[in-house]
N, C-alpha and C positions, 0 to 999 in steps of 0.2 A: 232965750236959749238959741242958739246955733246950733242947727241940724247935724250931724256928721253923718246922718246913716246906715249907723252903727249895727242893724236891725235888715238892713238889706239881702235881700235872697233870702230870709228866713221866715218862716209862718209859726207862728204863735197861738197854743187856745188858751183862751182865759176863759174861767168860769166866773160868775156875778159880775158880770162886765156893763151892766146899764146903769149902775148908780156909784155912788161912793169912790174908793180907792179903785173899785176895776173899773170904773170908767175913766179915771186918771189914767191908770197904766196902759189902756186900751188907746187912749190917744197920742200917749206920748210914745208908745212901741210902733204907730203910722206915723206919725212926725219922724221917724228913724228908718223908717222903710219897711216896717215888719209887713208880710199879710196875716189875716186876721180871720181866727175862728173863734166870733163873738158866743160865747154860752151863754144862755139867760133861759130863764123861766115862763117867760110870758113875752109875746111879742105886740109892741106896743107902735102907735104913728112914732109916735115922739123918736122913741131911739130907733126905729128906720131913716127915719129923717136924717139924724145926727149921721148914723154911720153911713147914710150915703152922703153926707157931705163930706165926711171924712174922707170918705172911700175919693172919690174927684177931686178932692185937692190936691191929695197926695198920688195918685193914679197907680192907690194899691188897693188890691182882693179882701174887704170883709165879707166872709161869708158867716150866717146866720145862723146857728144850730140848737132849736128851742127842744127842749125839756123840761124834766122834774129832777132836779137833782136828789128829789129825797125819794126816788121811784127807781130801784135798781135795774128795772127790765127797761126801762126808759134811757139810762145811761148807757146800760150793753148797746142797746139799737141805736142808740146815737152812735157810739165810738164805731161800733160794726159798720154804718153807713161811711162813714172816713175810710176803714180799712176798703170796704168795696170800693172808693172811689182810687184807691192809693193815693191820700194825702198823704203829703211828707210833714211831720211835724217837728219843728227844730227845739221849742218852746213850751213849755206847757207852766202854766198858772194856776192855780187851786186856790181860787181866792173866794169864791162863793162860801157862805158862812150867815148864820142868825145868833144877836146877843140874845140872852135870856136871860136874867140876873131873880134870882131869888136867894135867900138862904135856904139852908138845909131840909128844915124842917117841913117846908114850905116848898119844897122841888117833889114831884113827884114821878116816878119811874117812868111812864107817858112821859113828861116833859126829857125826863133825861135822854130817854132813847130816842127822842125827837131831834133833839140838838145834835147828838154823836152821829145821829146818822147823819146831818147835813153839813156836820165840821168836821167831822171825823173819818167813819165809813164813806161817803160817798167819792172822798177824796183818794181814799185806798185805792177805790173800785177804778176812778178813771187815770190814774196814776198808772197801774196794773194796767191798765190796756194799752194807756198810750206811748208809757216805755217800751210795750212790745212795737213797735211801729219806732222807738228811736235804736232799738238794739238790734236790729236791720241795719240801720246805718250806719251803729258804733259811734253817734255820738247824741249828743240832747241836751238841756239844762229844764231843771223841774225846780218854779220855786213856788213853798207851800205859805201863805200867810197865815202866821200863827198870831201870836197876839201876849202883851204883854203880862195879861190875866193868866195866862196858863205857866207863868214866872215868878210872877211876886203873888202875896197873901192879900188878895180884898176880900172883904167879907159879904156874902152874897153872889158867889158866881159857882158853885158847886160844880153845875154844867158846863156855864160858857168856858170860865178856867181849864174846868177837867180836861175838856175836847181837845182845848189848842193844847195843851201840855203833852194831849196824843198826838197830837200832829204834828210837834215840833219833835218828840221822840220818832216819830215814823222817818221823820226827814233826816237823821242820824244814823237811824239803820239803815234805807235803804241807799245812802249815798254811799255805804260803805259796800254794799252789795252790788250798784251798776256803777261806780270808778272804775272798774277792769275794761269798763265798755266806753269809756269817754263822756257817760253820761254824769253830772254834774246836779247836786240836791242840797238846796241850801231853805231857809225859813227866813221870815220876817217875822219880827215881833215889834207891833206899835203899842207905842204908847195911846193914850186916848187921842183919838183925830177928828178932825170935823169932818164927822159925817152924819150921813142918817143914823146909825145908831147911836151914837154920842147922842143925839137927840129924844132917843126913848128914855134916857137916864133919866133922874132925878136933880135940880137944878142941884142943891147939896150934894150928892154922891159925886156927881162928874167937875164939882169946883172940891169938894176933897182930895179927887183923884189928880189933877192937874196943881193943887196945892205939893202934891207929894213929887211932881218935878223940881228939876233943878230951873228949868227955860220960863216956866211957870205959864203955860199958856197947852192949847190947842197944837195939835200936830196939822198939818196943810197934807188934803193927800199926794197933791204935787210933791213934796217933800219924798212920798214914801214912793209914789210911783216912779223918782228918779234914781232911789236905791232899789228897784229891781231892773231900772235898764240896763243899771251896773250889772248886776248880778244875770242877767240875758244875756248879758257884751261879753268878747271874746276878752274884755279889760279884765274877766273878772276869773280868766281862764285857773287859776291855780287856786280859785277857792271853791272848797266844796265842803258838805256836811257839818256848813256854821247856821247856829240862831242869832240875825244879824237882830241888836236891839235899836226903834228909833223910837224914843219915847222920851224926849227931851232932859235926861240924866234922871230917872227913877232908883 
């Protein structure tokens, strides 16, 4: 791919950005010039490593901002530490997420509120804070990964399904509430991708699921990290309040 920069002068937070799809999109929004406000959970050698190499190849700003994304008072005090510092936030990503697949009968109230809180609520929460810091500037782009589950009917995803179907409705109302400000809210939904969680699956469940494609394979998170630079990029200036599908014709 040939760089264009697309992402320059602008800073970006991505949440679950050390593995799977957000560590895609994490690198490919520095290969375009973004700076970086990497969210994770646990601060590890490995992805220090990674993101100071990233950070000196490209001779841009990731900065580090560890938390509990399923810890509400942990999130205020992370986003309040940005406000004090006046970061400017051009970008924001909501990608952090856990599958949990059971059926019904077999999900239990625990598990539900467990999941919503960390696909659902906690995405509210820093959504809410961090558009206030874009409606300061009157402009932003927020985009939420939902997930194809919370679209089509699998059987056994009570929770995981539930959550994203909230979150791609959240991403419908609220892009219809900050357009007056320039700010910009759109959703991803993937189909099954190779990631770590396609990996908790069931060898059967996740070749049924990919059976019910038309591409008949694996989505690549490259693939999905290059429909949100779109959707980051000023290319993408006239779309808002869509659930884009990549899930190879489901």
């Amino acid at each position: 791919m040939c760089n264009s920069n697309s992402l320059e002068r602008k800073t970006a937070l991505i949440t679950g950005c050390n593995r799977g799809i957000g560590k895609e999109i994490l690198s490919l929004f520095v290969s375009e010039g973004a700076s970086i406000i990497a969210c994770v959970r646990k601060e590890t050698p490995d992805f220090i490593s990674f993101i100071s190499e990233l950070s000196l190849k490209y001779a841009v700003s990731i900065e580090l901002l560890v938390f509990d994304i399923s810890n509400e008072e942990e999130i205020k005090a992370a986003m309040k530490s940005l406000v004090q510092k006046k970061v400017k936030i051009d970008i924001l990503v909501n990608n952090a997420g856990i599958a949990t697949g059971a059926f019904l009968q077999m999900t239990s109230m625990k598990q539900l509120r467990e999941v919503f809180q960390i696909n659902f609520f906690s995405h509210v929460l820093i959504t809410q804070l961090v558009s206030r810091i874009m409606l300061k500037e009157k402009k932003g782009c927020i985009i939420n990964m939902g997930s194809i589950a919370g679209l089509e009917n699998f059987a056994g995803y009570t929770a995981y399904g539930s959550s994203k179907a909230a979150l791609m409705c959240f991403t419908k109302t609220i892009a219809r509430e900050l357009a007056p400000y320039n700010i910009r809210v759109n959703s991803i939904a993937p189909g099954l991708t190779d990631t770590g969680m396609a990996g908790q699956m069931e060898d059967k469940a996740w070749k049924e699921m990919v059976g019910r494609s038309d591409l008949n394979r694996l989505g690549d998170p490259k693939e999905i990290a290059e429909l949100a630079l779109f959707l980051a990029s000023d290319k993408s200036s006239f779309i808002t309040g869509q659930i884009i599908r990549a899930d190879g014709g489901m």
